[in-house]
C-alpha atoms as a printed R data frame, in Angstrom:
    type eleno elety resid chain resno       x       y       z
1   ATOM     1    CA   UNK     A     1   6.175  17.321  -2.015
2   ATOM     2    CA   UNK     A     2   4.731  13.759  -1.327
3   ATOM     3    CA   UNK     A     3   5.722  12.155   1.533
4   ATOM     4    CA   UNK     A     4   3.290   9.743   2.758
5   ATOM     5    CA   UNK     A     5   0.110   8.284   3.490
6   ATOM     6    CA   UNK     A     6  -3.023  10.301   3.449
7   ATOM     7    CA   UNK     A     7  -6.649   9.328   3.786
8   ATOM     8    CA   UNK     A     8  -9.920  10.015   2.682
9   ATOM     9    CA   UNK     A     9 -13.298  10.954   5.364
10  ATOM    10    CA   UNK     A    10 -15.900  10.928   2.817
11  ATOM    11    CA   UNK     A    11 -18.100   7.873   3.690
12  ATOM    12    CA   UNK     A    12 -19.057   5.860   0.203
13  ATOM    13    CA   UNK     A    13 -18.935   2.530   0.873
14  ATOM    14    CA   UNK     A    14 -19.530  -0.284  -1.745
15  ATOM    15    CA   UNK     A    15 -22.843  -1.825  -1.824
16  ATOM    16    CA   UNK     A    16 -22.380  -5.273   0.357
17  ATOM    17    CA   UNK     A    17 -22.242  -8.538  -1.917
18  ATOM    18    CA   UNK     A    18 -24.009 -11.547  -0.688
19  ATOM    19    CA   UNK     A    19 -20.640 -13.616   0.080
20  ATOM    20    CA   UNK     A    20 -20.216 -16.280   3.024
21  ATOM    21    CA   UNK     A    21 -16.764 -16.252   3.763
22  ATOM    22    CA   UNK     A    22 -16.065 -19.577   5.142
23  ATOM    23    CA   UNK     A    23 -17.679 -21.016   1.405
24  ATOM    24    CA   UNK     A    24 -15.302 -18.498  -0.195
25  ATOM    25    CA   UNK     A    25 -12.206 -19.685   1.332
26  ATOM    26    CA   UNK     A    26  -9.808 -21.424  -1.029
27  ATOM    27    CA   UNK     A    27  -6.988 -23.257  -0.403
28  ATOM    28    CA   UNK     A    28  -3.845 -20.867  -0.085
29  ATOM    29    CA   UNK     A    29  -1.137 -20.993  -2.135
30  ATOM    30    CA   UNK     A    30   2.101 -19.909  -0.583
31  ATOM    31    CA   UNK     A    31   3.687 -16.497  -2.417
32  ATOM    32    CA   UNK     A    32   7.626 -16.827  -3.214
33  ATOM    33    CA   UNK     A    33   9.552 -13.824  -3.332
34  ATOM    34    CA   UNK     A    34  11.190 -12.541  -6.364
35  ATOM    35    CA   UNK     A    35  13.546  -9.479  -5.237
36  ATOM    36    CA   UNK     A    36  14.540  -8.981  -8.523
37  ATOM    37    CA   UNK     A    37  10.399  -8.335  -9.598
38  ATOM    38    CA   UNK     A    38   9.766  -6.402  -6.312
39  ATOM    39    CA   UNK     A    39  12.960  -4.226  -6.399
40  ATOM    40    CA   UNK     A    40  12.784  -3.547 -11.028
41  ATOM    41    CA   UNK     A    41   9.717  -3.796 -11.412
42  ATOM    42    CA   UNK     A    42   7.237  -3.120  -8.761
43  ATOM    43    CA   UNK     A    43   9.208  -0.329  -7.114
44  ATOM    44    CA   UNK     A    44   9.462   2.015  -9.890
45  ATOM    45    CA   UNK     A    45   5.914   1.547 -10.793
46  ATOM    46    CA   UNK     A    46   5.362   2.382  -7.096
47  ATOM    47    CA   UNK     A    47   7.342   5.233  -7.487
48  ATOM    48    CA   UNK     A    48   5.406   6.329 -10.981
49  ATOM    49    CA   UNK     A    49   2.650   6.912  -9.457
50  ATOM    50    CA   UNK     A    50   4.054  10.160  -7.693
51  ATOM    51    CA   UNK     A    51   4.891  11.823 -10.755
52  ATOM    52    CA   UNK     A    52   2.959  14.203 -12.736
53  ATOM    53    CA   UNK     A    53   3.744  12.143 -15.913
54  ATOM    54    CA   UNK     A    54   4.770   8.716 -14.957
55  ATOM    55    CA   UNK     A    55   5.215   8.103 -18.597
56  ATOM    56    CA   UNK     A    56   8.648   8.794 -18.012
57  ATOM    57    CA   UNK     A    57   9.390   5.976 -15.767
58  ATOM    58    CA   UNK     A    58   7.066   3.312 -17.650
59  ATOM    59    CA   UNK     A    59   9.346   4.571 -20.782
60  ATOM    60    CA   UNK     A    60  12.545   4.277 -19.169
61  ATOM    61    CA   UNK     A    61  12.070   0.765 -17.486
62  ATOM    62    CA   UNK     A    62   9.378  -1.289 -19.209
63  ATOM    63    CA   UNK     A    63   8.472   0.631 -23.027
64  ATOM    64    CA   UNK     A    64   5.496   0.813 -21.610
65  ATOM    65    CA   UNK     A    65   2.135   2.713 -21.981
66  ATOM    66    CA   UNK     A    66   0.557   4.963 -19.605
67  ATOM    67    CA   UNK     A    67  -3.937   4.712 -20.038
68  ATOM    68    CA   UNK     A    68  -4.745   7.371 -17.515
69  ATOM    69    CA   UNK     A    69  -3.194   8.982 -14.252
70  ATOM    70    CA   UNK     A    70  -6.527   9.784 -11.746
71  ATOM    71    CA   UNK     A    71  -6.118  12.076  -9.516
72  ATOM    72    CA   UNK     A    72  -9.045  13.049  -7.239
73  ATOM    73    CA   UNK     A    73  -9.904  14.874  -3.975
74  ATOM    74    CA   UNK     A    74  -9.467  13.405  -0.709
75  ATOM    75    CA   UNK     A    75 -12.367  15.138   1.175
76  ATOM    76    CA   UNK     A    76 -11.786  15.878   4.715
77  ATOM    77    CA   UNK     A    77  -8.075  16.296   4.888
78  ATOM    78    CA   UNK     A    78  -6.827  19.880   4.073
79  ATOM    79    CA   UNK     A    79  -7.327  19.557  -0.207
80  ATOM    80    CA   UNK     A    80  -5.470  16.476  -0.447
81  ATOM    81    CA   UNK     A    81  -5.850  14.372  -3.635
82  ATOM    82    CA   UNK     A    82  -5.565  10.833  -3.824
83  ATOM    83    CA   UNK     A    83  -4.513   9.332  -7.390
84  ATOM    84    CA   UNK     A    84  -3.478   6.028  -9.415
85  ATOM    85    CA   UNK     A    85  -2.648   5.365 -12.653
86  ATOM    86    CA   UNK     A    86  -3.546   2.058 -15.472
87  ATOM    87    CA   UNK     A    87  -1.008   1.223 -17.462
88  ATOM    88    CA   UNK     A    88  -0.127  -1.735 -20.507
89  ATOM    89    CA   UNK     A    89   3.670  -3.280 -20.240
90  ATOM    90    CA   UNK     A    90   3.356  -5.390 -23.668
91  ATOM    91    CA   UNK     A    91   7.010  -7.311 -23.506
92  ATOM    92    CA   UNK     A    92   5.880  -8.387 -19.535
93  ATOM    93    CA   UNK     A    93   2.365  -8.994 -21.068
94  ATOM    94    CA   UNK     A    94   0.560  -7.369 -18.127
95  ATOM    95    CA   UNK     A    95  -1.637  -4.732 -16.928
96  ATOM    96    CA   UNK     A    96  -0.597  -2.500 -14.291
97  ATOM    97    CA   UNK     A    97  -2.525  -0.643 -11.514
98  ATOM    98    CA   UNK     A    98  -0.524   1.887  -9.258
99  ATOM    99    CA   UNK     A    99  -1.498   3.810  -6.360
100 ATOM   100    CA   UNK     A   100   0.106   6.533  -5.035
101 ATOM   101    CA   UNK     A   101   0.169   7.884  -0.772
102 ATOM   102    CA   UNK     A   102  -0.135  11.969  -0.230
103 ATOM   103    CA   UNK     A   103   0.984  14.602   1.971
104 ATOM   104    CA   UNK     A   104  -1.490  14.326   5.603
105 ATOM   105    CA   UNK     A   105  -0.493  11.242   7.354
106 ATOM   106    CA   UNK     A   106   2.706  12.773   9.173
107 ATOM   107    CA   UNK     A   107   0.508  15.687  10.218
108 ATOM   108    CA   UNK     A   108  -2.382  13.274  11.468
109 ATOM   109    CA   UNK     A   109  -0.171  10.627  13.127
110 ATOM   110    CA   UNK     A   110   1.337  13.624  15.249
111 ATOM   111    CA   UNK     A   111  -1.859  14.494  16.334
112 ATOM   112    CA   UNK     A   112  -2.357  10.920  17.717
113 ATOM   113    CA   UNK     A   113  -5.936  11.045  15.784
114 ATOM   114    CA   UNK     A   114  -6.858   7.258  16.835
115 ATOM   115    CA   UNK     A   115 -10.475   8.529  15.142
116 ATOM   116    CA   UNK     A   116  -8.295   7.551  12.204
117 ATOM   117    CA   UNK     A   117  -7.790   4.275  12.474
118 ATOM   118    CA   UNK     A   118 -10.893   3.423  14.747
119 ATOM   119    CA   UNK     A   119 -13.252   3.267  11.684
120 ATOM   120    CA   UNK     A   120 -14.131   0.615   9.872
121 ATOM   121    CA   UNK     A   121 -16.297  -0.502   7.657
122 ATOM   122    CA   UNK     A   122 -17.689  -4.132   5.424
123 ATOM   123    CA   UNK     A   123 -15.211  -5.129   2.916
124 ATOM   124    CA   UNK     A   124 -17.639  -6.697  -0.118
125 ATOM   125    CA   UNK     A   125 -16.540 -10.355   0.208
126 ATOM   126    CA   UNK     A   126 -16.055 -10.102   3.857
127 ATOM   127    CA   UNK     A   127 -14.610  -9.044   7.226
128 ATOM   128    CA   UNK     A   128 -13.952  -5.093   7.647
129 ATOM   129    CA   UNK     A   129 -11.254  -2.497   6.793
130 ATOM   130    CA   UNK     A   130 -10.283   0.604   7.595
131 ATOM   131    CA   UNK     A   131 -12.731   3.466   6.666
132 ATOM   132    CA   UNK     A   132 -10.478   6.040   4.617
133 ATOM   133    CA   UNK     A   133  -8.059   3.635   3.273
134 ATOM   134    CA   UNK     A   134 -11.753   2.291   1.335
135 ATOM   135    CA   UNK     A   135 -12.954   5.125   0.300
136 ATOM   136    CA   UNK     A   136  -9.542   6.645  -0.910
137 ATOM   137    CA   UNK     A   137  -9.563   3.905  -3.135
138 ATOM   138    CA   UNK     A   138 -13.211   3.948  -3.884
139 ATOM   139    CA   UNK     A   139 -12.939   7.481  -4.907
140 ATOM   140    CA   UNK     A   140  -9.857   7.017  -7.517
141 ATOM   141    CA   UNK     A   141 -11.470   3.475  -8.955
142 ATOM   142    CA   UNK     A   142 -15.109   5.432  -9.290
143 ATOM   143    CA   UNK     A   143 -13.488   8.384 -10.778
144 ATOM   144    CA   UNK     A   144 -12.159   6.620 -13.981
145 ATOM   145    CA   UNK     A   145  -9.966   3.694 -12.439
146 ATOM   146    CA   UNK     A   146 -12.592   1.265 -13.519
147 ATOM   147    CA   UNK     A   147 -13.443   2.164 -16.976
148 ATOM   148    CA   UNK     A   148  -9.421   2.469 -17.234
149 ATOM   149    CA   UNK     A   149  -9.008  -0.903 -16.299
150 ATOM   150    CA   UNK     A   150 -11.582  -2.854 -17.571
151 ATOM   151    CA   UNK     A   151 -11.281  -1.303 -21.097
152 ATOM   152    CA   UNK     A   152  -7.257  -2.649 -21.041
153 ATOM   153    CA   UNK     A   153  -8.844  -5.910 -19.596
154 ATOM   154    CA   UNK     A   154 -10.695  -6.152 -22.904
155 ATOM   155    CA   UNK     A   155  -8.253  -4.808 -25.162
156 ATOM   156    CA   UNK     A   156  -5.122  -7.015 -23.575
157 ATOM   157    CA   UNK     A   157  -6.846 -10.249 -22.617
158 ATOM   158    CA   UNK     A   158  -4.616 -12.891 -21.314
159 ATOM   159    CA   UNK     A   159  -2.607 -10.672 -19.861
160 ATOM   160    CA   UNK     A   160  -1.530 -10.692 -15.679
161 ATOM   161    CA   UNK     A   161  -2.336  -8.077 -13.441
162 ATOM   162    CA   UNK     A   162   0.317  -6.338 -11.276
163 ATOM   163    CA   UNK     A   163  -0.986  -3.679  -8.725
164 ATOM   164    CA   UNK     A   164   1.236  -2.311  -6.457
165 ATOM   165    CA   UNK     A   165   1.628   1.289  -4.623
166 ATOM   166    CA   UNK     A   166   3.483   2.487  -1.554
167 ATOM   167    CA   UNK     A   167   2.242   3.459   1.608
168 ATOM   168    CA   UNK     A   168  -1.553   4.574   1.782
169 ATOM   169    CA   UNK     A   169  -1.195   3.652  -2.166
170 ATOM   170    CA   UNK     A   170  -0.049   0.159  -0.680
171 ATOM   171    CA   UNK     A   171  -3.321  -0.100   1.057
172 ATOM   172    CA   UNK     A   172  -5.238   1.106  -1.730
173 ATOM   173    CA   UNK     A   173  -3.595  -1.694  -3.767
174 ATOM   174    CA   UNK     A   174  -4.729  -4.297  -1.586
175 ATOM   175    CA   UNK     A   175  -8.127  -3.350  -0.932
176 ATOM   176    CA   UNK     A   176  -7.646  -3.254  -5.416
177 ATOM   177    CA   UNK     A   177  -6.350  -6.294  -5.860
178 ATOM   178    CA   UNK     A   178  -9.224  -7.911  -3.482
179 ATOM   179    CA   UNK     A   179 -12.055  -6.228  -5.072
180 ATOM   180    CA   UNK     A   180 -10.867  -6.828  -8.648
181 ATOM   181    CA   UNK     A   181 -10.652 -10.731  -7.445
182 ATOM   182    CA   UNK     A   182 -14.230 -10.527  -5.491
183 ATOM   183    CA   UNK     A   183 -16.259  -9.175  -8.429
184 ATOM   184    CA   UNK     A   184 -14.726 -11.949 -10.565
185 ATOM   185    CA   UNK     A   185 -13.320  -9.140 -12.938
186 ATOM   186    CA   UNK     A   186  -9.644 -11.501 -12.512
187 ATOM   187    CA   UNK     A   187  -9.077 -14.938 -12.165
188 ATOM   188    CA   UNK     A   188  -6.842 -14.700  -8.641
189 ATOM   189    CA   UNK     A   189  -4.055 -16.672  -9.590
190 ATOM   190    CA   UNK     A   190  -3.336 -13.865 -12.680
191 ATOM   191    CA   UNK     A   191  -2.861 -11.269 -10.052
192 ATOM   192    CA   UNK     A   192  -0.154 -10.122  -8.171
193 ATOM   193    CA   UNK     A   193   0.127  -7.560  -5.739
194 ATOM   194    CA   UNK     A   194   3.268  -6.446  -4.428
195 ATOM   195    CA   UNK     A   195   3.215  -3.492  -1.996
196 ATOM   196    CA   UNK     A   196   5.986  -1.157   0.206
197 ATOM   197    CA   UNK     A   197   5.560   0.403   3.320
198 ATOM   198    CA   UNK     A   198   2.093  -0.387   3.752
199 ATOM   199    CA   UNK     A   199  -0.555  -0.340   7.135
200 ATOM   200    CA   UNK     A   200  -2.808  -2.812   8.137
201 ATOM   201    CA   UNK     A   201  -5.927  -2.271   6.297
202 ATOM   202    CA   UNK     A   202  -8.712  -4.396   8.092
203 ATOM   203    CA   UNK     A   203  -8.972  -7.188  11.061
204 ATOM   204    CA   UNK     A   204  -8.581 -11.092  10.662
205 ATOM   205    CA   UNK     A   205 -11.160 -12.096   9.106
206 ATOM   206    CA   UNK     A   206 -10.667  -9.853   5.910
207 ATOM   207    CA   UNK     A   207  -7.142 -10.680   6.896
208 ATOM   208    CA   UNK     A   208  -7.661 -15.077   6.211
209 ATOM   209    CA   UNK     A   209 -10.331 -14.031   3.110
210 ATOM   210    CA   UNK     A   210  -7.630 -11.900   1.095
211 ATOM   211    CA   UNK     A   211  -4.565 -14.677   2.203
212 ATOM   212    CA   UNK     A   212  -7.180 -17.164   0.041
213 ATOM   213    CA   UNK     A   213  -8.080 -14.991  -2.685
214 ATOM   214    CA   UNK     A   214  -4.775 -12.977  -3.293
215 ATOM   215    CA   UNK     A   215  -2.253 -15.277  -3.369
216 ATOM   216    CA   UNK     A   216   0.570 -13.841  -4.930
217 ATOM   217    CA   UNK     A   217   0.805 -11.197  -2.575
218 ATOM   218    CA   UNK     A   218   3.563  -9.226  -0.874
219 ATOM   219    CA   UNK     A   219   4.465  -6.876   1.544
220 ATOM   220    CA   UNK     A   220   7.280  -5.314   1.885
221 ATOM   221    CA   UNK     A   221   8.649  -3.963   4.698
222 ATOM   222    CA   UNK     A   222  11.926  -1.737   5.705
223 ATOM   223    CA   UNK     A   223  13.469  -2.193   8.671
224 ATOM   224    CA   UNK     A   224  12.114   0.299  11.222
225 ATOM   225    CA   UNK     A   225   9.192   1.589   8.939
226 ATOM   226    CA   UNK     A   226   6.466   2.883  11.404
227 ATOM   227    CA   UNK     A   227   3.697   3.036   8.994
228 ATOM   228    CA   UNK     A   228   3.199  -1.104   8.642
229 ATOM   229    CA   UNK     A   229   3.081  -1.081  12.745
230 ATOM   230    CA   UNK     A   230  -0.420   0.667  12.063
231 ATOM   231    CA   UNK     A   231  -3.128   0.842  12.789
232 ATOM   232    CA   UNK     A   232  -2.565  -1.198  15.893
233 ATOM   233    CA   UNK     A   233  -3.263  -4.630  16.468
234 ATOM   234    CA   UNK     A   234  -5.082  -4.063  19.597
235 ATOM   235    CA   UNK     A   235  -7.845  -1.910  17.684
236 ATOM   236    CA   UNK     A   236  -8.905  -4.906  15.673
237 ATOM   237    CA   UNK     A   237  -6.459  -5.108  13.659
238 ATOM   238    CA   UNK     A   238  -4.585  -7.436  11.032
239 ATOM   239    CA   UNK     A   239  -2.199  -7.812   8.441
240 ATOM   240    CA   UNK     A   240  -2.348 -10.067   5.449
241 ATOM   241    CA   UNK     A   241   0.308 -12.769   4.358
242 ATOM   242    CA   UNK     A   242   3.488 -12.804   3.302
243 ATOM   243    CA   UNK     A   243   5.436 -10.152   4.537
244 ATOM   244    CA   UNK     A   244   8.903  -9.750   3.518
245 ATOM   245    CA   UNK     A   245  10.914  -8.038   5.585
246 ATOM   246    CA   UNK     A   246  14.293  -6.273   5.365
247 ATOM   247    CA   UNK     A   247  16.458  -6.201   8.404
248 ATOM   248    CA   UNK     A   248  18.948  -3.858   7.941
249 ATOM   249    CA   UNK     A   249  19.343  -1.896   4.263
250 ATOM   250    CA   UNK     A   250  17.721  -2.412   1.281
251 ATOM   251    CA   UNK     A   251  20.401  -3.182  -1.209
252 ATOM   252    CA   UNK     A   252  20.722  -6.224  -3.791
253 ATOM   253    CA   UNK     A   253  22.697  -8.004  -1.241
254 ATOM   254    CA   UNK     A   254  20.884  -7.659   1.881
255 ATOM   255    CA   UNK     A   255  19.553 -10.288   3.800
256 ATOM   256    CA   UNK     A   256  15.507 -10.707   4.503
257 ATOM   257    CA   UNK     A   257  12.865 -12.512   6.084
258 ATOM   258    CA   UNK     A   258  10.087 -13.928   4.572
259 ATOM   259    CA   UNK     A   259   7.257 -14.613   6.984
260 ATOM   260    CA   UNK     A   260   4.215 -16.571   5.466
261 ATOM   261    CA   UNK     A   261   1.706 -15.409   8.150
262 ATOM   262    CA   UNK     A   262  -0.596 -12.584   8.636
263 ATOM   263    CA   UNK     A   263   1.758 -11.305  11.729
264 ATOM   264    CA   UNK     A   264   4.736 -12.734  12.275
265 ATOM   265    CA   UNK     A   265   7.716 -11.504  15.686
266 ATOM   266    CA   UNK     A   266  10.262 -13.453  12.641
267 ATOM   267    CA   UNK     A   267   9.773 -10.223  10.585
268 ATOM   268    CA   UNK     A   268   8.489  -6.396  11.357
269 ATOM   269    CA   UNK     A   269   5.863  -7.262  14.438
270 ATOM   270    CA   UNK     A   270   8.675  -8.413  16.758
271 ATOM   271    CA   UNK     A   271  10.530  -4.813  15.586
272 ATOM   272    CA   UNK     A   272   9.109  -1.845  18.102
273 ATOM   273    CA   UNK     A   273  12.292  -0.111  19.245
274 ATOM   274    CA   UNK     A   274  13.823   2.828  16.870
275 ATOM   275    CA   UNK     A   275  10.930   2.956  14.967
276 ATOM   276    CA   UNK     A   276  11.290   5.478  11.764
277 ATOM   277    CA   UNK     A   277   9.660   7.663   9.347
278 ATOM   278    CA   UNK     A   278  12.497   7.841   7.278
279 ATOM   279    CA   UNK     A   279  12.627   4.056   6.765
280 ATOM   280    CA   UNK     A   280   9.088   4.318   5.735
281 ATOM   281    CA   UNK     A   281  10.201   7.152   2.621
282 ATOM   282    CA   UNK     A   282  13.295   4.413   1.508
283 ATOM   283    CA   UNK     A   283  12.522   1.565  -0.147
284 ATOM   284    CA   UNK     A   284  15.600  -0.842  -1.915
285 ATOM   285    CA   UNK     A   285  17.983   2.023  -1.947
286 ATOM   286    CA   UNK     A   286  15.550   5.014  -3.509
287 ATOM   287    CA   UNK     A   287  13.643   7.885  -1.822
288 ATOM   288    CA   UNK     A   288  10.039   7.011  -3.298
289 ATOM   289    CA   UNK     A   289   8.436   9.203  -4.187
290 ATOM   290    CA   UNK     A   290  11.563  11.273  -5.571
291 ATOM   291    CA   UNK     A   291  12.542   8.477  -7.526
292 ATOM   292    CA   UNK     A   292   9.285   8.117  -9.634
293 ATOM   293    CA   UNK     A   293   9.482  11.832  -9.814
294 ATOM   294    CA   UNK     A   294  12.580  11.428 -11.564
295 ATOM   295    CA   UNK     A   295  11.398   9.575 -13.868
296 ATOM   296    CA   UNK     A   296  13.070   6.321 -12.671
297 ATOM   297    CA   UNK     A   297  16.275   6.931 -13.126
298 ATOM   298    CA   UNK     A   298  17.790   8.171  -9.908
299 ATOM   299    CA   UNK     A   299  19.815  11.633 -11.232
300 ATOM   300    CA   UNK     A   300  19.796  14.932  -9.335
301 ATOM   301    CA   UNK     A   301  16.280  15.756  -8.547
302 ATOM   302    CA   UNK     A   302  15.927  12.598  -6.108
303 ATOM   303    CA   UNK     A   303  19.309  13.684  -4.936
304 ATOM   304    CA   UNK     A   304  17.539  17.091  -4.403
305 ATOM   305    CA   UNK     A   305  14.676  15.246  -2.742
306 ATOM   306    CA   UNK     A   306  17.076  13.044  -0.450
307 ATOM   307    CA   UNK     A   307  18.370  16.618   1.235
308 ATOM   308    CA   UNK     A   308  14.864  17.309   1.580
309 ATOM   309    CA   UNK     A   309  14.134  14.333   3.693
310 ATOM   310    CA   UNK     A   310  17.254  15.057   5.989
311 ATOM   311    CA   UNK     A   311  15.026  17.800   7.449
312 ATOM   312    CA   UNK     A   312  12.538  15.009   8.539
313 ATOM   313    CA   UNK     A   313  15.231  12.446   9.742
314 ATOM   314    CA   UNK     A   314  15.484  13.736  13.444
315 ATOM   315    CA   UNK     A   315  12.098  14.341  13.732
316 ATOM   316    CA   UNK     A   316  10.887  10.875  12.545
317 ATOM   317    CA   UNK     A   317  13.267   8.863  14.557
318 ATOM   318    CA   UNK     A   318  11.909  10.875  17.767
319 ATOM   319    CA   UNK     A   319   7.992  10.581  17.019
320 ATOM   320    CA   UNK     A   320   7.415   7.212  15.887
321 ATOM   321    CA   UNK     A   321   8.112   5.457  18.547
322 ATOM   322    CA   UNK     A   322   6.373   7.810  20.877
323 ATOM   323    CA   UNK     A   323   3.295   7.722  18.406
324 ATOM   324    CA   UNK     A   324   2.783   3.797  18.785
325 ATOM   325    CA   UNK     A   325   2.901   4.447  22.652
326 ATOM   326    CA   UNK     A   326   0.424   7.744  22.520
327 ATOM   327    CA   UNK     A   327  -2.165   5.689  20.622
328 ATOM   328    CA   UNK     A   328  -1.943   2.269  23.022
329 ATOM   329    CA   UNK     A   329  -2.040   4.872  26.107
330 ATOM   330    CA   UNK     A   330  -5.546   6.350  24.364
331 ATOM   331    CA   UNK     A   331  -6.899   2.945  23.362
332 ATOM   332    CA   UNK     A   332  -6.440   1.376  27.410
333 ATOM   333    CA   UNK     A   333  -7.751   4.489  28.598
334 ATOM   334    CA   UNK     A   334 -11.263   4.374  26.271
335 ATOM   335    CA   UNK     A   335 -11.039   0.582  26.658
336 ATOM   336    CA   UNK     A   336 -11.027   1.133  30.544
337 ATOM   337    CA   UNK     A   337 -14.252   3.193  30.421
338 ATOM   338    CA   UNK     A   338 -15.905   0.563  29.508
């Protein structure tokens, strides 16, 4: 069963392109939120990317048609796999990327493993990001992402780009989305990039490089959703613009926040009581993962999944706020070595 975000040790980091950052910088062009794309479009094709055939969901939604699911090993972490999928939706006249999270994050979190989300490494155009959240996306785009894409590139031309993904997958989306624009594969304004539940990925200065290069790009967060409250700012840390955040609930009539800054106390960064793993597994009314397993279409198995979850409910709600205070209590005690 999928449940989260899992991560990748393998060190293979892109060769370093000769980019100045500051001469790179564009100027930004504010994202508006469109619940109704987010919550019909981009969530199920978040959710695809968990099943073994997410055919089924890019038949039931869009007509659309899957080019290849990837699915490849996460070295390091206990025979994990990390995986996306390329797909064509020819009545939306765009491409889609999708990445999927895995099974080891709840495990690793638990263990307070700040080695985690100390590493970090050059991000091609600039500024650095987290180790495994780069190579987990390396390794899926290197093992047949790439050729994937680039031969619906050529075959659909004109066409946007959506990438999306939900929770490591939303941080292998961005660092996507990024890379795609850096290498000039995209023109930027023909992407978008709409994520769910996803970390912070690298520190400010990748943070102020994608905000000019991505611009339609969105995170969404729910509620008291742990996972985008990591890593911590005080390790270096930032998010990317423009978070949208949901309060309460997720459904068609909640209210939300949007926050066009990289960290914002207006949306989740001024949330750190009650802090929740379930919230992080619920996105606009649907289990995740269960719901692209599914197929899209909500019946019994993600009811079957939902039980599941219940066994998690207690447990989440007790660790996560005790993990953000185990991993500040390790990070003042290294920094005070110093």
């Amino acid at each position: 069963m999928w449940l989260s975000l899992g991560v990748s040790a393998l060190v293979s980091v892109a060769l370093a392109m000769p980019f100045d950052v500051k001469e790179q910088i564009q100027p930004i062009t504010l994202t508006a939120y469109d619940d109704n794309f987010a919550r019909n479009s981009m969530l199920p094709l978040s959710g695809a990317a968990y099943s073994k055939n997410p055919q089924q969901c890019l038949t039931n939604v869009f007509k659309g048609t899957l080019k290849r699911q990837i699915e490849v090993k996460c070295d390091g972490f206990k025979g994990d796999t990390c995986s996306g999928f390329t797909a064509v939706l020819p009545t939306q006249k765009a491409i889609v990327i999708s990445f999927r999270g895995t099974d080891a994050f709840l495990q690793l979190i638990e263990e307070v493993d700040d080695g985690l989300w100390k590493a970090k490494v050059p991000f091609p155009a600039g500024g650095n990001v987290n180790l495994y959240f780069y190579n987990a996306f390396l390794d899926v785009w290197n093992g047949g992402m790439k050729d994937d894409f680039l031969s619906l590139k050529n075959q659909y031309p004109g066409y946007a780009l959506w990438v999306t993904g939900h929770s490591l997958g939303a941080a292998m989306a961005s660092l996507c989305a990024g890379y795609i624009v850096s290498v000039g594969y995209y023109d930027k304004n023909a992407v978008k990039l709409v994520t769910v539940g996803q970390p912070r990925i690298g520190d400010s200065t990748w943070a102020k490089w994608h905000d000019a290069n991505v611009p339609y790009s969105v995170r969404v967060v729910h509620s008291h959703d742990v996972v985008p409250h990591l890593p911590l700012e005080d390790m270096g840390y930032s998010h990317h613009m423009t978070e949208v955040f949901f309060k309460g609930d997720m459904k068609t009539s909640s209210s939300f926040v949007v926050c066009e800054a990289d960290e914002s106390k207006s949306c989740s960064d001024g949330n750190l009581t009650d802090l929740s793993i379930t919230d992080h597994l619920h996105y606009y009314e649907h289990d995740v993962s269960g719901y692209g397993e599914a197929g899209c279409t909500g019946n019994k198995v993600e009811e079957k999944k939902e039980q599941k979850q219940e066994v998690l409910k207690s447990k989440g709600q007790l660790n996560a706020r005790k993990l953000i205070e185990a991993i500040r209590r390790k990070v003042h005690l290294k920094n005070n070595k110093h």
